[in-house]
C-alpha positions in Angstrom: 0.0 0.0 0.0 1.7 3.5 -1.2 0.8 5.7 2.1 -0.3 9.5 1.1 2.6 11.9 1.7 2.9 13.6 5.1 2.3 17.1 4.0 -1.0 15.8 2.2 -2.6 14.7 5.2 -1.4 17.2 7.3 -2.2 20.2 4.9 -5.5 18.9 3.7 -8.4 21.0 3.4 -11.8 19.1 4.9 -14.0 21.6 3.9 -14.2 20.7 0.5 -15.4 16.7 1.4 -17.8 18.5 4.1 -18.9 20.6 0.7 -19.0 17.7 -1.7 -21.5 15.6 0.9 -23.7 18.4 1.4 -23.8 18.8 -2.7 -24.6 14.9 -2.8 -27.9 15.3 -0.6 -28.8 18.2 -2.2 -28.7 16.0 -5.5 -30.7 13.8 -4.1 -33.4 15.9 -3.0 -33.7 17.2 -6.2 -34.3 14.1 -8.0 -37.0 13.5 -5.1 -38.5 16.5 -6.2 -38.2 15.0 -10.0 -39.8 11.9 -8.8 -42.5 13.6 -7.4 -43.4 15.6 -10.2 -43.4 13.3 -12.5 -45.9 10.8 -10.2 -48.4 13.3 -10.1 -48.1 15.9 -13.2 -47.1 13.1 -15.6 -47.7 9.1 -14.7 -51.4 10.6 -13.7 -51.9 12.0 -17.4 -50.2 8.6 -19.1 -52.0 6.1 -16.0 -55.2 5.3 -18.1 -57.1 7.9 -16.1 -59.3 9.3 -19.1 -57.1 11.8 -20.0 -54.5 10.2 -22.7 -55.7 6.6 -23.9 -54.6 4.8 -26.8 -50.9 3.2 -27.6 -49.1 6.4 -27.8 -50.5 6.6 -24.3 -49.4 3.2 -23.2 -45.6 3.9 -24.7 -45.4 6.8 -23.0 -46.4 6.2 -19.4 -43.5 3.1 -19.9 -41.1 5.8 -21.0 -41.8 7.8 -17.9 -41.9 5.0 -15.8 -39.1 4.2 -16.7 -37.7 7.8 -15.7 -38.8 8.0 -12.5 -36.9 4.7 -11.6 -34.3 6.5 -12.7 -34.9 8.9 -10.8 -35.3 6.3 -7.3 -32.0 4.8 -8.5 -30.2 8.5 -8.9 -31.8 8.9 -5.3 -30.2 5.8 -3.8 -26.6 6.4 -6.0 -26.8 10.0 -4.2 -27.4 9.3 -0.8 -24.2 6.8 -1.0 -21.8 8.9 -2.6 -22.9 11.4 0.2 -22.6 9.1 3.0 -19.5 7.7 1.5 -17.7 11.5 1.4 -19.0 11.9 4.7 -18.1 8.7 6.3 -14.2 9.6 4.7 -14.3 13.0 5.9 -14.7 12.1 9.4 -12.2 8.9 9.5 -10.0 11.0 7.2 -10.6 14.0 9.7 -10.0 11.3 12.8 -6.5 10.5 11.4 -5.4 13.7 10.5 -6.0 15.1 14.5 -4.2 12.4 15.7 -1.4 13.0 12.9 -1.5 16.7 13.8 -1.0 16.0 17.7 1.3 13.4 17.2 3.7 16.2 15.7 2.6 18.4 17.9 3.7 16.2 20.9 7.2 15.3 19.7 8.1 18.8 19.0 7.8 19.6 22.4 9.6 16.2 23.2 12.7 18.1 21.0 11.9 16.5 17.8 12.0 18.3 14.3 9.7 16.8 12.2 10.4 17.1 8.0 8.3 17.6 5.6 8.4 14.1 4.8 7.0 12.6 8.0 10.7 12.1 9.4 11.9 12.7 12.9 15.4 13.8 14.3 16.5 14.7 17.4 16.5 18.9 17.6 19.9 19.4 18.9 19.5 23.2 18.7 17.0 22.6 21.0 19.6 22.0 24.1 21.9 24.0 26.0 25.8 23.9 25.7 25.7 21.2 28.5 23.0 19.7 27.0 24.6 19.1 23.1 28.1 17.8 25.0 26.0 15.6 26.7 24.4 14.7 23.2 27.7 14.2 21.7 29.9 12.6 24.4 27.1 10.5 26.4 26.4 7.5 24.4 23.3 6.1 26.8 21.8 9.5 25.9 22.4 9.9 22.6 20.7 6.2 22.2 17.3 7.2 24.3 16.9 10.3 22.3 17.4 8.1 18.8 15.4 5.8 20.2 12.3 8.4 21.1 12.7 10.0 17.5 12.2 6.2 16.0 9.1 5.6 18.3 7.4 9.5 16.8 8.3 8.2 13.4 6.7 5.1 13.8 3.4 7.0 15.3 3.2 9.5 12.3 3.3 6.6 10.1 0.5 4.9 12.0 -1.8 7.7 11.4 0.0 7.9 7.7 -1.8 4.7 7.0 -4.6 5.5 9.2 -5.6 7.9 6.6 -4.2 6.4 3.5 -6.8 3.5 4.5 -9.7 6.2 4.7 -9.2 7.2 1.6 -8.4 4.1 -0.2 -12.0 3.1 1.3 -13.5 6.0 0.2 -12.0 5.2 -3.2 -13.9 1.9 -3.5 -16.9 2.3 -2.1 -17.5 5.7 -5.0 -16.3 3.5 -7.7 -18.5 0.6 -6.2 -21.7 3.2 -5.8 -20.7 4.5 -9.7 -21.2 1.3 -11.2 -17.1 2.4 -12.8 -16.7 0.0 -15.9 -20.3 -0.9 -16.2 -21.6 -1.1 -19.7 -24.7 0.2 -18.6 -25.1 3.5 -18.2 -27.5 4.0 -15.4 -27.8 5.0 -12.2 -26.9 2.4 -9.2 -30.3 1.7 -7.4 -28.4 -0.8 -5.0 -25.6 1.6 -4.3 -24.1 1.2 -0.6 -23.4 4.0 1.3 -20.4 4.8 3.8 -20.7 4.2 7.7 -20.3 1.2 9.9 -23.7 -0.7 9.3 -22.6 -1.1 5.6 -18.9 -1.6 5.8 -20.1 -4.4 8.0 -22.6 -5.8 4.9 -19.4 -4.9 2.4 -17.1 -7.2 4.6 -19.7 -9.9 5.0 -19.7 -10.4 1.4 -16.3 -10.7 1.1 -15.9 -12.7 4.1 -18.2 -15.1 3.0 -16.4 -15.8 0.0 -13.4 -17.1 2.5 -15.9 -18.8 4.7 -16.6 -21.2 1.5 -12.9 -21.8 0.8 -12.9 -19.6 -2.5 -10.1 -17.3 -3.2 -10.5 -13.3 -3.3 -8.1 -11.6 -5.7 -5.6 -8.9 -4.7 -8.1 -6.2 -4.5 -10.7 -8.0 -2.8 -8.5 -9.4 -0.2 -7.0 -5.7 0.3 -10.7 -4.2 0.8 -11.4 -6.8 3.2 -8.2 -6.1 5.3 -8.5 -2.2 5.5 -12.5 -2.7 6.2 -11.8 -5.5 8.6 -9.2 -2.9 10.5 -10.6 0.0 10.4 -14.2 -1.5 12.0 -13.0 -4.3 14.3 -13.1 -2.1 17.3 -16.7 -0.5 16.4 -19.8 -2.6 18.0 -22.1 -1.3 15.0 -19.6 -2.9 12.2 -19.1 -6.2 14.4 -22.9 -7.1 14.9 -23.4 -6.4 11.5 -20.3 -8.6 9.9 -20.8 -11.2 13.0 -24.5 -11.2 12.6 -24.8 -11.6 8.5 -21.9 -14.9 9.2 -24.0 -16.1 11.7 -22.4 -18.2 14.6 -21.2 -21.3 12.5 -20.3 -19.1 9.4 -18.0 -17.2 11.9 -16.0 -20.0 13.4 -15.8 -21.3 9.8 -14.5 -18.1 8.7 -12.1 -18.5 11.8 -10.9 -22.1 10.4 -10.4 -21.3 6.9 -7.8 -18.7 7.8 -6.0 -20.5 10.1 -5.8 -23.0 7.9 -4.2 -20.5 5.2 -2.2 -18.4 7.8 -0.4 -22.5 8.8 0.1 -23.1 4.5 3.3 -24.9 4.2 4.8 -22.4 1.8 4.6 -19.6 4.5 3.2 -17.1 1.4 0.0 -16.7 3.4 0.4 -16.0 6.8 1.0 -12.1 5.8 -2.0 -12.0 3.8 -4.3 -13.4 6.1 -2.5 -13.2 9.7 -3.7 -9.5 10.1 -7.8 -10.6 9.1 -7.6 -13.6 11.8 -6.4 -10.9 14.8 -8.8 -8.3 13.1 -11.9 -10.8 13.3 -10.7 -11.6 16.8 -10.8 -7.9 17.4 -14.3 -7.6 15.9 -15.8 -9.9 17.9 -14.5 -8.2 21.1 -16.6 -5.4 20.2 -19.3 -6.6 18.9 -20.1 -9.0 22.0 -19.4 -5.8 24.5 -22.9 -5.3 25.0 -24.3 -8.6 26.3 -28.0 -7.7 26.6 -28.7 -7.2 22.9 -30.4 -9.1 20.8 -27.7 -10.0 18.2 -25.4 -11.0 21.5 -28.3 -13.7 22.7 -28.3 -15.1 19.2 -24.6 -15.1 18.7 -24.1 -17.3 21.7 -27.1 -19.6 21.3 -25.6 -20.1 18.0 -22.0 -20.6 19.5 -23.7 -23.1 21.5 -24.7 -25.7 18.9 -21.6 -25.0 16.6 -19.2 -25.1 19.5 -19.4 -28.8 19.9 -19.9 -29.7 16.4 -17.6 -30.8 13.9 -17.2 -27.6 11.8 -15.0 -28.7 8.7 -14.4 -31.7 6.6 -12.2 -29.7 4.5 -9.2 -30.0 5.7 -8.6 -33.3 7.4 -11.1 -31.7 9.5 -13.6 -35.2 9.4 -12.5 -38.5 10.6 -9.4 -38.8 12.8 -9.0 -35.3 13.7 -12.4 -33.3 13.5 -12.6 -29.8 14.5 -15.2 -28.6 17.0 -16.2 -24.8 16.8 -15.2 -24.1 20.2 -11.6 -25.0 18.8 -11.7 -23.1 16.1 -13.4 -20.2 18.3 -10.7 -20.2 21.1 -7.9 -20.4 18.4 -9.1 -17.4 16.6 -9.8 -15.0 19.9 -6.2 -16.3 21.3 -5.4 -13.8 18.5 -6.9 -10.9 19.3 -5.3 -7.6 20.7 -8.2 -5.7 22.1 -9.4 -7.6 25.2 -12.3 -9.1 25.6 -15.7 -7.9 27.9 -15.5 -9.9 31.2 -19.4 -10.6 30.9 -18.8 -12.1 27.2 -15.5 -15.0 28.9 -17.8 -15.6 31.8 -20.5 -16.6 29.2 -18.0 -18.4 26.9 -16.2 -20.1 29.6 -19.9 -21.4 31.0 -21.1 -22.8 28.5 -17.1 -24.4 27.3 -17.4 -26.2 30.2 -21.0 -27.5 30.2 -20.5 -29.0 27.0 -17.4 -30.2 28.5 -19.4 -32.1 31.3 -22.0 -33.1 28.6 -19.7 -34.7 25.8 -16.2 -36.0 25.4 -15.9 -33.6 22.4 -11.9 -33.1 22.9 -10.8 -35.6 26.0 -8.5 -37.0 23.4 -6.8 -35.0 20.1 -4.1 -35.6 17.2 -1.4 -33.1 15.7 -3.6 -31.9 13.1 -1.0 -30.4 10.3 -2.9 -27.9 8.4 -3.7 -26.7 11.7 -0.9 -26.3 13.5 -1.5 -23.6 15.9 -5.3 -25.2 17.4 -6.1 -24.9 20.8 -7.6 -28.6 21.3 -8.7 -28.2 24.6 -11.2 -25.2 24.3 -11.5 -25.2 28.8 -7.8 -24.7 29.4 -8.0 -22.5 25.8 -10.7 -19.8 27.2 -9.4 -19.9 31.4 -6.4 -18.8 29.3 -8.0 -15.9 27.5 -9.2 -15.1 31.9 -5.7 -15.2 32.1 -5.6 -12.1 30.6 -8.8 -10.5 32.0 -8.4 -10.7 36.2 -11.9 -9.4 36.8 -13.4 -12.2 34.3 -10.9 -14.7 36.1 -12.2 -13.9 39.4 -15.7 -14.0 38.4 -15.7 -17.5 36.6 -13.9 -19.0 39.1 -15.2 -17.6 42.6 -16.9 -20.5 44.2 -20.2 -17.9 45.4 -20.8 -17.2 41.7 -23.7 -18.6 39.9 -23.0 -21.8 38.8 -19.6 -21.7 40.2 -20.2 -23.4 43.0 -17.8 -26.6 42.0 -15.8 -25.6 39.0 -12.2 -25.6 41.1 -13.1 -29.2 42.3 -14.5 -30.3 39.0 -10.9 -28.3 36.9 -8.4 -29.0 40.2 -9.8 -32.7 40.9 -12.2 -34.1 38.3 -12.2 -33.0 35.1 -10.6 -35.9 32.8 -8.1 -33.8 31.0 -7.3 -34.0 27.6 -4.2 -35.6 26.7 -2.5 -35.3 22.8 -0.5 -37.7 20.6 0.8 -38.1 17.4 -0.8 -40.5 14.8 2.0 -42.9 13.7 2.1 -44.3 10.4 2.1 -48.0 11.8 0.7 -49.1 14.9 -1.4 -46.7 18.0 -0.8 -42.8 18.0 2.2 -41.9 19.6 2.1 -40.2 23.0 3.2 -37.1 23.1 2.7 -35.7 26.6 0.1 -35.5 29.2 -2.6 -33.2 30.1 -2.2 -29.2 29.8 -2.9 -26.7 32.3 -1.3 -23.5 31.3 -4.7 -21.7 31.0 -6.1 -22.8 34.8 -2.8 -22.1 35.9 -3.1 -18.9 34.3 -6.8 -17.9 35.2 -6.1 -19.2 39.3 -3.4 -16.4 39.4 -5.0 -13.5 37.9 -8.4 -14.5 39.5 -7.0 -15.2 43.2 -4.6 -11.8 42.7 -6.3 -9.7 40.6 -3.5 -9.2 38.3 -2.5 -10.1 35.2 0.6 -13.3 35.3 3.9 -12.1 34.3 3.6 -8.5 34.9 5.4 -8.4 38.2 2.6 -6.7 39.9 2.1 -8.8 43.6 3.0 -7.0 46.3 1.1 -8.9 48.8 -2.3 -7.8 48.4 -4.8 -6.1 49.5 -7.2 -8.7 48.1 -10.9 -8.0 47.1 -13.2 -11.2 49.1 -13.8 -12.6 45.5 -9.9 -13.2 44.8 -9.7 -14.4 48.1 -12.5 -17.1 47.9 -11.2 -18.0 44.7 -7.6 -18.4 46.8 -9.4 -20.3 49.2 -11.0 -22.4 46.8 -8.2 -23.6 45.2 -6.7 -24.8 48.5 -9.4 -26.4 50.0 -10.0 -28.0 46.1 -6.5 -29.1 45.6 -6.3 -30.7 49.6 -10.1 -31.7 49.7 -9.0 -35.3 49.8 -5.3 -34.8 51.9 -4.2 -34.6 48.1 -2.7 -31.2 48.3 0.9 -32.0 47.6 0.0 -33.7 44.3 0.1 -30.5 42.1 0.1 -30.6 38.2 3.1 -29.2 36.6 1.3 -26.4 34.6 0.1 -25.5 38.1 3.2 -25.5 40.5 4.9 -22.0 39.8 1.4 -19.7 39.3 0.0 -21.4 42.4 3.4 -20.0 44.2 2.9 -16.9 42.7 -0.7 -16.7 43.9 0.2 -17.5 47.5 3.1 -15.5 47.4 0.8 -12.3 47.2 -1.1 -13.9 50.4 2.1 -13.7 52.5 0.2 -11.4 54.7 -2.3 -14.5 55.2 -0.4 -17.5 54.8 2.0 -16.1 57.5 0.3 -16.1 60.6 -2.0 -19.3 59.3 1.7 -21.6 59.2 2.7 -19.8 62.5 -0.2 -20.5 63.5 -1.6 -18.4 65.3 -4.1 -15.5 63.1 -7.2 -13.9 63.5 -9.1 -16.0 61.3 -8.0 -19.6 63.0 -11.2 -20.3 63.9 -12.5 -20.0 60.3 -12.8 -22.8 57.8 -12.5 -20.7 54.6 -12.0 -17.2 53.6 -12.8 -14.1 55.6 -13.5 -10.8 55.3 -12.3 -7.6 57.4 -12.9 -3.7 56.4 -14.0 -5.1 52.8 -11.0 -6.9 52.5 -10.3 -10.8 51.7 -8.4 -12.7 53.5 -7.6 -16.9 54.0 -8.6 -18.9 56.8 -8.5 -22.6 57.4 -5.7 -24.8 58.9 -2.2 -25.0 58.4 -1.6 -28.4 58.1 -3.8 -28.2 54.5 -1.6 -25.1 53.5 1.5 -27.0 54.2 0.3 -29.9 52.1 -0.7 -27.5 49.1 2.5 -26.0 49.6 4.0 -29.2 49.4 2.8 -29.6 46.0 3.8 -26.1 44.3 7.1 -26.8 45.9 8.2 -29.9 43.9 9.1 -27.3 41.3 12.4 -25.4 42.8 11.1 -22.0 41.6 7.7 -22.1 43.3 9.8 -22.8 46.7 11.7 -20.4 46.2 9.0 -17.8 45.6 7.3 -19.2 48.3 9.9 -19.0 50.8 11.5 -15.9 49.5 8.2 -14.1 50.5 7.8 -15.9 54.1 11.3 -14.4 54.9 10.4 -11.3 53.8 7.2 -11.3 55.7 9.2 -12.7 59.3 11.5 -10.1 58.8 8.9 -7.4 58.4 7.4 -9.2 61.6 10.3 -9.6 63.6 11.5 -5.7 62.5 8.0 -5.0 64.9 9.2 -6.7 68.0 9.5 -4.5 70.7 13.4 -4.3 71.8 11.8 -3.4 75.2 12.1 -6.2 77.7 9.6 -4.9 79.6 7.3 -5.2 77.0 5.0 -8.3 77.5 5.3 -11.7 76.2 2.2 -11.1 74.0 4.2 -8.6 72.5 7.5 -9.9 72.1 8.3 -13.7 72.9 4.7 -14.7 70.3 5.7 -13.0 67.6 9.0 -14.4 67.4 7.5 -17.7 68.2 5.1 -17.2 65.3 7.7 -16.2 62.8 9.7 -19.6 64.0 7.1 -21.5 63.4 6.2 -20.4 60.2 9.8 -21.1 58.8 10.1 -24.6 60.4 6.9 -25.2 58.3 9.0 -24.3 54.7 12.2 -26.5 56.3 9.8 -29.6 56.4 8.4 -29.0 52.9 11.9 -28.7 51.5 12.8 -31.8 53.9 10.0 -33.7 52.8 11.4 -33.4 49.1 14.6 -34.0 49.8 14.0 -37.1 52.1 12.3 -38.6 48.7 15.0 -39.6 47.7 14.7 -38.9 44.3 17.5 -38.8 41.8 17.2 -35.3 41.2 17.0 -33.9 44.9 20.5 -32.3 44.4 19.4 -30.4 41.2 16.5 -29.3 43.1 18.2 -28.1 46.0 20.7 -26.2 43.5 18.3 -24.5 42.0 16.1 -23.7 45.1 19.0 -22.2 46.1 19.7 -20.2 43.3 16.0 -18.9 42.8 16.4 -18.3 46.8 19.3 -16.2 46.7 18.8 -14.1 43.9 16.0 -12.3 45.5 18.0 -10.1 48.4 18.0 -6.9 50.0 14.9 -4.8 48.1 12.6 -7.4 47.7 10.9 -7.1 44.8 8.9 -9.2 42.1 5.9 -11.0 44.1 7.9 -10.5 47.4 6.4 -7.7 49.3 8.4 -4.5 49.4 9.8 -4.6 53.0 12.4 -1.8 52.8 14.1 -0.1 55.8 15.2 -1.9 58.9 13.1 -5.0 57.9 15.1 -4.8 54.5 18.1 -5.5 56.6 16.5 -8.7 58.1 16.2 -10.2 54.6 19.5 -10.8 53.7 20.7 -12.1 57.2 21.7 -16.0 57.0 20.5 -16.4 53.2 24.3 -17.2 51.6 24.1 -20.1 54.9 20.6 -21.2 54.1 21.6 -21.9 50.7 24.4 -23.6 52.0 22.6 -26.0 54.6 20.0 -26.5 51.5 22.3 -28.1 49.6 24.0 -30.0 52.5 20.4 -31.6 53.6 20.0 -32.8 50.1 23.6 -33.9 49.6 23.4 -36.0 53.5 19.8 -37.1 53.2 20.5 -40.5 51.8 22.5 -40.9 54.6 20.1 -40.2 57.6 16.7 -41.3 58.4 16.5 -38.9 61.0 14.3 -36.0 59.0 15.1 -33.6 61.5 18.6 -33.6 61.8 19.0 -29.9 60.2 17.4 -27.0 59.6 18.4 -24.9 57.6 15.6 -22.2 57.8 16.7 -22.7 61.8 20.0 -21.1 61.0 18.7 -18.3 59.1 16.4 -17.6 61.9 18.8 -17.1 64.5 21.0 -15.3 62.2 18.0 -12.8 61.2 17.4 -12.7 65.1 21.3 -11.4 65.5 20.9 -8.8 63.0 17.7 -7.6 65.1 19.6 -7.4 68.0 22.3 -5.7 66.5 19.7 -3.1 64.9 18.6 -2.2 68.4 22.0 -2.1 69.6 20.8 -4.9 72.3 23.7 -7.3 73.6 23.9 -11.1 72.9 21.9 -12.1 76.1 19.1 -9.3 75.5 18.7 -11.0 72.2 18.8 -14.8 73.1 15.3 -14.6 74.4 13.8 -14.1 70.8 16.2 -16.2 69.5 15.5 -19.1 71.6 11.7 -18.3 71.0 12.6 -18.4 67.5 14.3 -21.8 67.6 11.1 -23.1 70.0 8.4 -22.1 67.0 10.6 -23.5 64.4 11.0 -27.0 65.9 6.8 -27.0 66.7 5.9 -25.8 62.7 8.4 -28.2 61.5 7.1 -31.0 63.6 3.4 -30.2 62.5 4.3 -29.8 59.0 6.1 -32.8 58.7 2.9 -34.8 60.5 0.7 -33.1 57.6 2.9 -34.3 55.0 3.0 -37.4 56.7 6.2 -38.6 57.8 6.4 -40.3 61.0 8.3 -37.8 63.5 9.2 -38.4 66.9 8.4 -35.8 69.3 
């Protein structure tokens, strides 16, 4: 596409399209006042009224008949070219704003901005100090090259932004003109501009694809700049999404992932940008979930979601393709986010027909279709993933109909599992089940942020996310179970309860103000977990087979003692409640992560020293300002963190190194150690001596051995007292 020059868009005069649309209606009403007059000064003379009879009559009145159709069709042809010149003058005008503020904002960012659309750095813009700096400092020099490649990139953006206004302008008067039509009349079934019938123009081109024809170069380029510019607007999407109908959209969904995944690769540029634009579309069209079109949409979804859609493409026999495949597939590509109303509707009815029909328990490598999402559940708690406030409201156990979908996902549900047809004997197993989607929908729904983004800091949590925290625990440990954790699940889970440390603290020392609570609880509108330790330990247990979700884990239970030990009263006449508890507490909570590690470690697996390396490693990366999904501790606390870590890793690696050598399961601790060295580096920060500070050490060591004891009980090992 050749993108109009910068000074055209930026210079162009609007008035004269504003002028041109206001000339177009005008024609129009004149030929409505044609029509008129010839309907009741002529057709009523020629209409066999007693006035004109006879065959010269009868020739006539088809002569003028046919003249006032004329006139109809001049009426229709137009009102299109009007609406057409008006629909371009305001995306035109859009793009041209944003082109004009775009330039606007990196001249005052110190950019100079050519007469071409190009951007450089304005030197003359700076001081003396400021052009040595420019010269000399190569870090600045780099961030101001850098800034005047992102304008550039902006100003082309809008560039095309209204390059594609006008190109659709283009078609839509040459479409409305009848251009190269031998018949020289005017268009009665000319289209006008606007959403409603870009929506009707994409359909037909859409469907075209849908059928597995082939559009030619200018077809295929209408289609794409119609299908970008609209696939935000709701008015566009109903209209394309409504005239495909359910089924016609997930085919149209299938056939282009089909062509995008073409062995010769000459596809995927032609037709990747139309699967992430329909994606887009039906974003906005499905925003507003009380309209009729919305209702029909998903009852339609409904039956074509479990059906075989295509038989096309190896799409019958061995490896059919259900439309809730093809459906999640194509919204897996999308950019724009989805409503939270519209996933909470998908993701119901996904997983009643998942309940209903063992549509996808089982699924092949299907080669033309490289890139399908086979399990549609795990697909769309995936797309939740991405949406927290869609997460939390699919999955919190007080929602409607949500009552058992973490025991039925965590416990029940019969997973799909893939393989590979072979070319002689059973399909070949590739691997088990997949769980990336739960894993990523239980962390942004029990955290209420999106996975990845680095955003935990420990709460606060709304009651929903904790529920849906709760839930998960009490799901995953219903039956004692809780340290049998699928893969998928073990680091997200970690992150999860990482961002609970405020909770899971006090719960593993034991001693919190919602012990006498079986699930979650709520405070001053917040959320918060309840329940015992011993099931936390065990779920704990399970994240933890995975070195980095100990880590995580443990790095934020440091951080939280140290924070708790930072608010110990140096006082010795403070009270017990006040001093020799907390430090208890915090003990106890750190024996609990020593029996989880030892519990690993006294597996005896093969790989126990690999794990403790790496434990280690995750472990000790994470120091002084505690960021990531620790909680920010900072200040004399921030101290604490560090003290006894480089030992900790140290004793880590020894208890995995000696435990084939011992049955005794308590013959280290290594979290011990760093307690009493964390309980040093408190004394020292209240400038107390060595006897003022054994007291909370010695409570320290006393918790420690009681929440290791416990812990190891709950995981059940048989431990002496």
């Amino acid at each position: 596409m050749t993108v109009l020059g910068f000074e055209d868009v930026v210079e162009a005069d609007l008035s004269a399209m504003a002028k041109a649309a206001a000339d177009w209606t005008e024609m129009a009403r004149r030929y409505r006042l044609v029509q008129h007059r010839l309907e009741n000064e002529v057709l009523s003379v020629t209409g066999n009224q007693g006035l004109w009879l006879g065959y010269t009559a009868l020739t006539a009145h088809r002569h003028v008949g046919h003249t006032r159709q004329q006139t109809l069709d001049a009426q229709t042809e137009a009102e299109a070219v009007a609406s057409i010149i008006g629909d371009a003058h305001d995306d035109f005008g859009s793009a041209q704003q944003k082109l004009r503020r775009t330039v606007a904002d990196a001249q005052a960012d110190g950019m100079k901005v050519t007469g071409t659309g190009a951007v450089v750095f304005d030197v003359t813009t700076l001081d003396e100090g400021g052009r040595s700096a420019y010269r000399h400092e190569p870090d600045y020099r780099r961030e101001r090259d850098r800034a005047a490649a992102a304008w550039a990139q902006k100003i082309r953006t809008y560039l095309e932004e209204a390059t594609a206004a006008d190109s659709r302008a283009a078609r839509g008067l040459r479409r409305a003109a009848k251009v190269g039509d031998l018949v020289n009349e005017f268009n009665g079934r000319a289209v006008g501009g606007g959403d409603e019938a870009d929506g009707r123009r994409a359909a037909s081109l859409a469907r075209k694809l849908k059928d597995g024809r082939t559009l030619g170069p200018e077809e295929l380029a209408e289609l794409d700049n119609l299908m970008k510019a609209g696939s935000g607007n709701p008015v566009y999407g109903r209209t394309l999404l409504g005239a495909l109908g359910a089924e016609g959209t997930l085919l149209l969904a299938d056939e282009l992932d089909v062509r995008i995944n073409d062995r010769s690769g000459r596809l995927k540029g032609e037709y990747g940008g139309l699967r992430a634009n329909l994606a887009d579309t039906v974003a906005g069209a499905t925003r507003d979930t009380g309209s009729t079109f919305y209702r029909e949409f998903r009852e339609g979804l409904r039956e074509a979601g479990v059906r075989n859609i295509d038989d096309r493409h190896l799409g019958g026999g061995p490896a059919p393709v259900h439309g809730y495949q093809a459906l999640v597939t194509l919204l897996r590509n999308g950019t724009a986010g989805y409503g939270a109303q519209f996933l909470d509707d998908l993701g119901t009815d996904v997983l009643a027909a998942d309940r209903r029909g063992n549509h996808w328990r089982v699924h092949q490598f299907n080669g033309p279709r490289p890139d399908l999402v086979h399990d549609p559940v795990d697909g769309v708690l995936g797309l939740m993933g991405r949406s927290p406030e869609a997460a939390t409201r699919f999955l919190d156990p007080r929602a409607p109909g949500a009552e058992d979908r973490l025991r039925y996902l965590l416990r029940e549900r019969d997973w799909p599992t893939s393989c590979t047809a072979a070319l002689v004997g059973p399909p070949i197993q590739d691997r088990g089940t997949h769980q990336a989607g739960l894993a990523a929908a239980l962390e942004a729904a029990a955290t209420g942020d999106v996975p990845g983004g680095g955003s935990h800091r420990g709460g606060p949590h709304t009651p929903a996310q904790a529920r849906v925290m709760q839930g998960v625990v009490d799901a995953l440990d219903a039956d004692g179970r809780g340290a049998e954790v699928h893969e998928d699940l073990r680091v997200p889970l970690a992150n999860a309860l990482s961002d609970y440390v405020a909770d899971t603290h006090p719960v593993l020392g034991q001693h919190h103000a919602g012990a006498h609570r079986t699930g979650a609880w709520e405070q001053d509108g917040e959320g918060h977990l309840g329940g015992s330790a011993d099931h936390l330990v065990r779920v704990m247990r399970g994240a933890s087979e995975e070195p980095e979700a100990y880590a995580t884990l443990y790095n934020a239970e440091r951080a939280e003692a140290a924070v708790a030990l930072a608010a110990v009263p140096p006082d010795p006449q403070a009270g017990p409640a006040e001093r020799q508890g907390p430090a208890r507490n915090i003990g106890t909570a750190l024996g609990a992560f020593d029996a989880i590690r030892s519990d690993i470690v006294l597996d005896e697996k093969d790989d126990r020293m690999e794990w403790a390396e790496k434990a280690g490693g995750f472990a000790s990366s994470v120091s002084g300002t505690v960021t990531g999904f620790v909680p920010e501790v900072g200040g004399v606390a921030g101290a604490f963190v560090d003290a006894g870590i480089s030992g900790w890793v140290e004793d880590v690696r020894k208890d995995a190194q000696d435990a084939g050598n011992t049955a005794n399961s308590r013959a280290h601790f290594a979290s011990l150690t760093e307690s009493q060295e964390m309980a040093g580096a408190w004394g020292r920060a209240n400038h107390l001596n060595e006897d003022e500070t054994e007291l909370i050490s010695t409570e320290l060591g006393t918790g420690h051995t009681s929440g290791n004891t416990n812990a190891l009980i709950a995981l059940g090992r048989n431990v002496q007292q």
